[in-house]
VEXTI-399139 format. One record per residue: residue number from 0; residue in one letter; x, y, z of N, C-alpha, C, O in turn. Coordinates in steps of 0.02 Angstrom, whole numbers, plus 32768, in hexadecimal, padded with zeros to 4 digits. Example, Ala and Ser with C-alpha at 12.3 -4.5 7.8 and 13.67 -1.06 7.14 Angstrom:
REM residues 2
   kefi   vexmi   n_east   n_north   n_up   ca_east   ca_north   ca_up   c_east   c_north   c_up   o_east   o_north   o_up
      0       a     8294      7EE4   8186      8267       7F1F    8186     8294      7F5B   8186     82C8      7F5A   81A7
      1       s     8282      7F90   8162      82AC       7FCB    8165     8285      8002   818A     829E      8039   8192
//
This chain:
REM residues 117
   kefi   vexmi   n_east   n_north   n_up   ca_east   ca_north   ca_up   c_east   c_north   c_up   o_east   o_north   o_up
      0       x     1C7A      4F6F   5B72      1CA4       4FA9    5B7D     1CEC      4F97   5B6F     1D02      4F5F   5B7E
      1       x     1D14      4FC9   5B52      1D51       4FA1    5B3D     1D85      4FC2   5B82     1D7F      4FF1   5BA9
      2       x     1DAC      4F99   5B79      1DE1       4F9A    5BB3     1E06      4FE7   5BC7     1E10      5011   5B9B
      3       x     1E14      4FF1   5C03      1E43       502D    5BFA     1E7D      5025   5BD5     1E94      5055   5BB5
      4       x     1E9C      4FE5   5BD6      1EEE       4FE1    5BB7     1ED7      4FE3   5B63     1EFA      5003   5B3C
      5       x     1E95      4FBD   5B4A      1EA2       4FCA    5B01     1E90      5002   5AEF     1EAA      5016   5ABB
      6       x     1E5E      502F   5B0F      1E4F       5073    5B02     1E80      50A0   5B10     1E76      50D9   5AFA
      7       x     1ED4      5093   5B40      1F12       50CB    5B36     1F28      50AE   5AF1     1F38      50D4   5AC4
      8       x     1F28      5054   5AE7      1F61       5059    5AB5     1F50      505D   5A60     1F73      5056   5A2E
      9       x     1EF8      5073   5A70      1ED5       509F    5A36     1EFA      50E5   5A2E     1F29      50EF   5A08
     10       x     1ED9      5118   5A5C      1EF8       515A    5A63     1F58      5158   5A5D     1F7B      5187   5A49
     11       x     1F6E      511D   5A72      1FB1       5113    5A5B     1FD7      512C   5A22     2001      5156   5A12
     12       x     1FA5      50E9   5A00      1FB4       50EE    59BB     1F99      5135   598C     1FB6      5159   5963
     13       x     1F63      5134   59A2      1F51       5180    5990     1F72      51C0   5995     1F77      51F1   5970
     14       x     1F85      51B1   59C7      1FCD       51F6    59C9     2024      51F3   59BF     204F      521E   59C4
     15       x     2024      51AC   59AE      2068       518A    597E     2090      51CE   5978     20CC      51C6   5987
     16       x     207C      5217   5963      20A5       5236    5926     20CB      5260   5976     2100      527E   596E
     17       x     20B4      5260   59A8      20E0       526E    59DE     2136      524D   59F2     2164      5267   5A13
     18       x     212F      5208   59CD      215A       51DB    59DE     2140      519A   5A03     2104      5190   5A0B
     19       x     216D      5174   5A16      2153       512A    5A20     2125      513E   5A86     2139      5160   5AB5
     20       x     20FC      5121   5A7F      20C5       5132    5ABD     20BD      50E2   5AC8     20AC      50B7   5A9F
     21       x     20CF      50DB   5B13      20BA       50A7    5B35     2083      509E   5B69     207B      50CD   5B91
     22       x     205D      506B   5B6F      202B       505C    5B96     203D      5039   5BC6     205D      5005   5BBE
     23       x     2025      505D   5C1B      203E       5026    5C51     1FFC      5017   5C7C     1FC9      5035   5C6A
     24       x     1FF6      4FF5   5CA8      1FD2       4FFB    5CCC     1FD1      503B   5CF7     2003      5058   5D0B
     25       x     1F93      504E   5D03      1F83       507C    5D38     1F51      5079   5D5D     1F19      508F   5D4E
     26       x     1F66      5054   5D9F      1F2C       5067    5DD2     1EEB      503E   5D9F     1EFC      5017   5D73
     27       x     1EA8      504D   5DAB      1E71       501D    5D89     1E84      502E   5D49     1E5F      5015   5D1F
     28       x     1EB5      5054   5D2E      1EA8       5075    5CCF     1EDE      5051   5CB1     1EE9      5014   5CB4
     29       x     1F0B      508C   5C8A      1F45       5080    5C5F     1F67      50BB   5C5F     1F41      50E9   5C4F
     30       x     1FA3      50CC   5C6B      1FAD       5102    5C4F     1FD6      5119   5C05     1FF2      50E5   5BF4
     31       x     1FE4      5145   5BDB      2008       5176    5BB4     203E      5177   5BC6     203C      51A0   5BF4
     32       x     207B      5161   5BC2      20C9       516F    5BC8     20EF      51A2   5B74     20D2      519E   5B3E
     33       x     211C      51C0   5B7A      2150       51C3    5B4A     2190      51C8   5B72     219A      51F0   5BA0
     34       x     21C1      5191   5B54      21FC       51A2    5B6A     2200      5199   5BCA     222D      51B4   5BEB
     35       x     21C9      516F   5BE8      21B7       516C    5C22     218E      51A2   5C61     2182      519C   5C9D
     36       x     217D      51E2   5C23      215D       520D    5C45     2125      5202   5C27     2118      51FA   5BEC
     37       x     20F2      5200   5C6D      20A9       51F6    5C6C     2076      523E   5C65     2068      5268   5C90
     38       x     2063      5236   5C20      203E       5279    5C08     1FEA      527E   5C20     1FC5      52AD   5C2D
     39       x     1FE1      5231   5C1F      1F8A       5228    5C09     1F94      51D8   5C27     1FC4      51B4   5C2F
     40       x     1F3C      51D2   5C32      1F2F       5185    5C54     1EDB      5188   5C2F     1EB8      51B6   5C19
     41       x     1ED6      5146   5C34      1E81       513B    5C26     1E6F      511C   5C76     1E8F      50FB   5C9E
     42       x     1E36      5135   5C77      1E07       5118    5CBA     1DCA      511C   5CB6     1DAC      5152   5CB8
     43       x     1DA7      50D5   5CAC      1D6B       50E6    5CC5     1D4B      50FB   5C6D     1D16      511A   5C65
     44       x     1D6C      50E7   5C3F      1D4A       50FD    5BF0     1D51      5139   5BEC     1D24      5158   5BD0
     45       x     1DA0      516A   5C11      1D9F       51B7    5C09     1DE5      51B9   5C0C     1E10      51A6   5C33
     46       x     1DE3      51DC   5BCF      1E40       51F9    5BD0     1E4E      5237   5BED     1E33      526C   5BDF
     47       x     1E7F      522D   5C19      1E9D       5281    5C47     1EE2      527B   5C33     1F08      524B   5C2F
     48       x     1EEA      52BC   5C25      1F31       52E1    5C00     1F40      5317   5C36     1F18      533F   5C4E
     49       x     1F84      5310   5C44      1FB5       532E    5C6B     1F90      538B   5C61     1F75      539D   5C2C
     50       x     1F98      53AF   5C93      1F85       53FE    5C90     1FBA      5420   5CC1     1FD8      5409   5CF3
     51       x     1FBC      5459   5CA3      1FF3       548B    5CD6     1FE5      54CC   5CD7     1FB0      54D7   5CBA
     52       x     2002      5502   5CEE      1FCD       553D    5CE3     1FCB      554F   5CAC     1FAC      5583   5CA8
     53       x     1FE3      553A   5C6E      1FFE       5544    5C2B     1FAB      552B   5C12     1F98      5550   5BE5
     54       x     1F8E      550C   5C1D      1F70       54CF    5BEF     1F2B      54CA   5C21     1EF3      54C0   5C08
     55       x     1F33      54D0   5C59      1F02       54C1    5C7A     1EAD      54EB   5C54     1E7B      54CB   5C47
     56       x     1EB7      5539   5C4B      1E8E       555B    5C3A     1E74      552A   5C01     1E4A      5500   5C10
     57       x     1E85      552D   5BD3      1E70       54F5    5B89     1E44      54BF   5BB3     1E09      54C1   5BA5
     58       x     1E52      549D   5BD5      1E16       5479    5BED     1DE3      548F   5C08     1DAB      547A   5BFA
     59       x     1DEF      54C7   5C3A      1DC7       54F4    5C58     1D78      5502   5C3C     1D3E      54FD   5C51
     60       x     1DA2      551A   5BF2      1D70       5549    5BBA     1D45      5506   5B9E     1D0D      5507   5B84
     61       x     1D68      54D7   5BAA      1D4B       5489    5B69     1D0F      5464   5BB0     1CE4      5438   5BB0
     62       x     1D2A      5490   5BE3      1CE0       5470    5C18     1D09      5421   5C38     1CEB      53FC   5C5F
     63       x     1D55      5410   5C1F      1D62       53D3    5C41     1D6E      53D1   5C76     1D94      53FC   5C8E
     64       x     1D4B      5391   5CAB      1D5E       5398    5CE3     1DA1      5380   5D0A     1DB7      534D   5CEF
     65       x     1DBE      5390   5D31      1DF6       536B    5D5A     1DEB      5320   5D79     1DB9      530E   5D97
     66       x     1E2D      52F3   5D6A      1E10       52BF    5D80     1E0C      52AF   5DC5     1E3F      52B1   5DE7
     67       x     1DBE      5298   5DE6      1DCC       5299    5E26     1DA9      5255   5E40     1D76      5243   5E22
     68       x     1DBD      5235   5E6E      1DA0       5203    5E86     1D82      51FE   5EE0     1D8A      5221   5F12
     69       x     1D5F      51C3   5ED2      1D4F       51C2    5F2F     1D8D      51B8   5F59     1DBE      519B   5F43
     70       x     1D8A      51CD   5F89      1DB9       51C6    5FBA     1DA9      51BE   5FF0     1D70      51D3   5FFC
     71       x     1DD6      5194   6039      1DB6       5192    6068     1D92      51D4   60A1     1D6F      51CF   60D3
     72       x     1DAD      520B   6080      1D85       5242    60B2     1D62      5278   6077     1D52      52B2   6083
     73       x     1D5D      5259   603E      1D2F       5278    6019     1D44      526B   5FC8     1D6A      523E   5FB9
     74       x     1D2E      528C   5FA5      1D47       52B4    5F4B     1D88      52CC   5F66     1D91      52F0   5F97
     75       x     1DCA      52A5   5F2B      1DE8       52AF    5F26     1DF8      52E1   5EDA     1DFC      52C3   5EA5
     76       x     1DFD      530A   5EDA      1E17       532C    5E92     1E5A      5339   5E85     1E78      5357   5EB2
     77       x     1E7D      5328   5E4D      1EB9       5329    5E30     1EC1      5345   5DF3     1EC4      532D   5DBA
     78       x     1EC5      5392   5E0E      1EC3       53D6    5DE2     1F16      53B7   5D95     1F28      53DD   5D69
     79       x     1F2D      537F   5D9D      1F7D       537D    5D82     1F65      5355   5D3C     1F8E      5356   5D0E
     80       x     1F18      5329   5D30      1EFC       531E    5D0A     1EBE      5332   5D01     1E9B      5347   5D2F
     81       x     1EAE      532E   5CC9      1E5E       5350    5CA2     1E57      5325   5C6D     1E83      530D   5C4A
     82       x     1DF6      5316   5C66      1DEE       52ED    5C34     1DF6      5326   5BF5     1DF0      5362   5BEA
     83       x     1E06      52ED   5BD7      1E29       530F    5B82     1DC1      5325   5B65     1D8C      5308   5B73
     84       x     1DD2      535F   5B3E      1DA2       537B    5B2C     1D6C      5336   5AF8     1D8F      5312   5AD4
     85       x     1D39      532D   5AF8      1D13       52E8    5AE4     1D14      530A   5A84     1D16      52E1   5A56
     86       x     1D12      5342   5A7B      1D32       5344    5A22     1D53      5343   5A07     1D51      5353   59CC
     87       x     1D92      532A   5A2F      1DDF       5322    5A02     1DDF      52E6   59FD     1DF5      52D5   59C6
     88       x     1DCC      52AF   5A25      1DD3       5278    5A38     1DC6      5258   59F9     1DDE      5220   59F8
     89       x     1DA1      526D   59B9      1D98       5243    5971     1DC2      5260   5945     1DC4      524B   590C
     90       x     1DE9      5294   595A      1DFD       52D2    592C     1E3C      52C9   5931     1E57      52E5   5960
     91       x     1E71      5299   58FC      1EBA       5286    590B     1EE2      52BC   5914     1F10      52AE   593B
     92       x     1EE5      5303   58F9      1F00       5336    5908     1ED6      535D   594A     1EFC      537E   596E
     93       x     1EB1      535E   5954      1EAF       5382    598E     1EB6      534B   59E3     1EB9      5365   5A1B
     94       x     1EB6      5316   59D9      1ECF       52E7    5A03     1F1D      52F1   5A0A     1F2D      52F9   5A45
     95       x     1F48      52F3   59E7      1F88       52FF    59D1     1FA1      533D   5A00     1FC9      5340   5A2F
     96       x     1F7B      5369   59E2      1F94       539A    5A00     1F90      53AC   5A4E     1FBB      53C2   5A74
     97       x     1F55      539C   5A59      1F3D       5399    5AA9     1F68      535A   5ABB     1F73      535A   5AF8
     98       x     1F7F      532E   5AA2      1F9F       5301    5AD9     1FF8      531B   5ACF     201C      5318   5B01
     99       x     200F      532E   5A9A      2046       5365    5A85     2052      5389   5AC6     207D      5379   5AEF
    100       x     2016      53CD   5AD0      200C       53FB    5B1E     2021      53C6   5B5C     2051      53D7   5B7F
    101       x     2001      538B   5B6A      2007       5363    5B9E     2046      534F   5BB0     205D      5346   5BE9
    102       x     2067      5345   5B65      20AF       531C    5B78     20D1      5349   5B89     20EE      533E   5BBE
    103       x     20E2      5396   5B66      20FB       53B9    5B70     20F1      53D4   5BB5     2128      53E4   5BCC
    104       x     20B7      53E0   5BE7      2099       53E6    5C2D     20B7      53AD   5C48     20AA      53B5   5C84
    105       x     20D6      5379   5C43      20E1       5332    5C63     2116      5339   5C61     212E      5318   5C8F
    106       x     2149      535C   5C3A      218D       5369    5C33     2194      53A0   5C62     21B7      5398   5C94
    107       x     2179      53D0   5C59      2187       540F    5C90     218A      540A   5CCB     219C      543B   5CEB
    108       x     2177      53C8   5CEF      2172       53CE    5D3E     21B6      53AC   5D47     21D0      537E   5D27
    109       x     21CF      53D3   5D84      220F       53C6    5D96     222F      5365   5D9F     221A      5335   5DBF
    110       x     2255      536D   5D7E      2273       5330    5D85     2281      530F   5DB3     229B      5329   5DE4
    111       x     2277      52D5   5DB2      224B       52AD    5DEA     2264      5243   5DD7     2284      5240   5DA2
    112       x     2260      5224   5DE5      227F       51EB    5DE0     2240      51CB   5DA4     220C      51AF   5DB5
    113       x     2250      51D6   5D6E      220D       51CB    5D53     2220      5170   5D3D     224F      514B   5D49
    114       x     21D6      5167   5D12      21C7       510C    5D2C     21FB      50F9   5CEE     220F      5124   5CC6
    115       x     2209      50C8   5CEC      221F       509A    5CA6     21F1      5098   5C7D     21BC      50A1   5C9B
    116       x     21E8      508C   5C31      21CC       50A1    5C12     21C7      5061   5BE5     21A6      5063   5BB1
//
């Protein structure tokens, strides 16, 4: 199984035409940076891209789920990511664009002390 960090700094490079995209650690994954805002992470062999009420429906319709994990008093769900639809993911323009939506959703939330990049 290949790593979470080389599977972001695949999709990285794959979405280059956004601008320069950095890979950090995240938690067990990696995440998606531009410019130090975090759009997208891999976990677990699954990429989740940033959603807002703008964007959220598009996943909705594509059947992706929210990323959610165990927690100590149950399923945790985190409606703020969604796995990226599984047919863009070979498709350099439609990857692009869906991670395009994300950054732009990752930019919209109020400004906030964001990480170094």
């Amino acid at each position: 199984m290949t790593s979470p960090r080389a599977l972001a700094e695949d999709y990285a490079v794959r979405i280059g035409g956004l601008g320069p995209i950095s890979v950090h650690p995240y938690f067990a994954g990696a995440s998606l940076r531009a410019d130090g805002v975090q759009f997208g992470f891999v976990m677990k062999g699954v990429l989740y891209l940033k959603a807002d009420e703008i964007s959220r429906g598009a996943f909705e319709r594509h059947d992706c789920a929210p990323f959610s994990y165990p927690g100590a008093a149950g399923q945790v769900t985190v409606s703020a990511y969604y796995e990226a639809p599984a047919e863009i993911l070979d498709d350099p323009e439609g990857l692009s664009g869906w991670a395009a939506d994300a950054l732009r959703a990752a930019r919209s939330v109020p400004n906030r002390k964001r990480a170094a990049p």
